[in-house]
N, C-alpha and C positions, 0 to 999 in steps of 0.2 A: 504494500500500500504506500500510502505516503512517508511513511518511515523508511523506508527502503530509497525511494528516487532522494531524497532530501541529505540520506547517508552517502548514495551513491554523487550527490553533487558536491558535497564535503569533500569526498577523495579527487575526485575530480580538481580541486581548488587547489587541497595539498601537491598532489599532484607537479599543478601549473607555475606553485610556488615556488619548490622543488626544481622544476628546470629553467623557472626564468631566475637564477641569482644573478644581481649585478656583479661587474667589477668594481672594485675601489676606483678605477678610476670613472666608471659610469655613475656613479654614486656623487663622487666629488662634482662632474661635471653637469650633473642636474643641479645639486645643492650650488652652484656657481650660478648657475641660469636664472634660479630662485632670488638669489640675494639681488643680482641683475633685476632684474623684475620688480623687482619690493623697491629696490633704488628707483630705478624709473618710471615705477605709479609715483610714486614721493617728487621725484621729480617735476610732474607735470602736473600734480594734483593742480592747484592755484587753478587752470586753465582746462582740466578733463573737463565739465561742463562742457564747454564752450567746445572743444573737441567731439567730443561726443553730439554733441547737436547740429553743429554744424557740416563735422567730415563724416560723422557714420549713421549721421538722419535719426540721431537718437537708439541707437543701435548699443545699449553699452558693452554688451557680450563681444558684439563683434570689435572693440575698443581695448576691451581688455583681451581679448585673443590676438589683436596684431601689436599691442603692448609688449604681449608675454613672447611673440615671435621675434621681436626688434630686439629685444632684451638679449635672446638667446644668439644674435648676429654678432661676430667678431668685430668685423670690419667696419666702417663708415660705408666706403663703396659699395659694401654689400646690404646695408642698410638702406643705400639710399635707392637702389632696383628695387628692394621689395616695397619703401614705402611709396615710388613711385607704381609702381605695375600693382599689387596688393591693398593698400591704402585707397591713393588719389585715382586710382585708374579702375579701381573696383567701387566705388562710391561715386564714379564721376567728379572727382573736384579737379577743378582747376589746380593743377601747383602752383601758380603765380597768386590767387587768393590770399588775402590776408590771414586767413586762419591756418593755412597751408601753409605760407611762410612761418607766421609763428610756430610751430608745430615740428615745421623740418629745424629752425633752426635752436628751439629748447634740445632737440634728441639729437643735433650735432654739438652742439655744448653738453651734454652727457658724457657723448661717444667720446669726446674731447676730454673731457675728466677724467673719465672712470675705464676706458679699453685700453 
């Protein structure tokens, strides 16, 4: 009965757990992406509103999802392809826009800080 599928999805989990261990260095390198992240909400907080309203149509999810992806980018260069083509080109915004500008250039003062 239901004791049985409920035990068998418990193994199942064990199971899954079991062969996905990370490595230390997989470990470290999300826990890096995290503190990234956490930095650059704090970052922008002052102006998310107004980000969120204006580049993601009030969209916060999708705000904090290309947040948490910018975050995890090394590079500026490579920042700046995704937040053109993923950000401004998936929302339609203008990059030249004032909110656009502010926006690219708080998260190049970041990258500038903190990569």
């Amino acid at each position: 009965g239901n004791w049985d599928a409920e035990e068998d999805w418990n193994t199942v989990g064990d199971l899954g757990l079991e062969q996905g261990h990370e490595t230390e260095a997989e470990r470290e390198k999300e826990a890096d992406a995290r503190r990234h992240a956490d930095a650059l909400f704090k970052w922008l907080q002052l102006d998310a509103d107004r980000f969120v309203d204006e580049i993601f149509g009030g969209a916060e999810d999708a705000y904090e999802q290309a947040i948490d992806e910018i975050a995890a980018i090394r590079t500026w260069r490579k920042a700046t392809e995704y937040i053109e083509k993923e950000v401004f080109g998936r929302n339609r915004v203008d990059m030249y826009d004032e909110v656009a500008v502010d926006l690219t250039d708080q998260l190049h003062s970041y990258f500038l800080e903190h990569k």
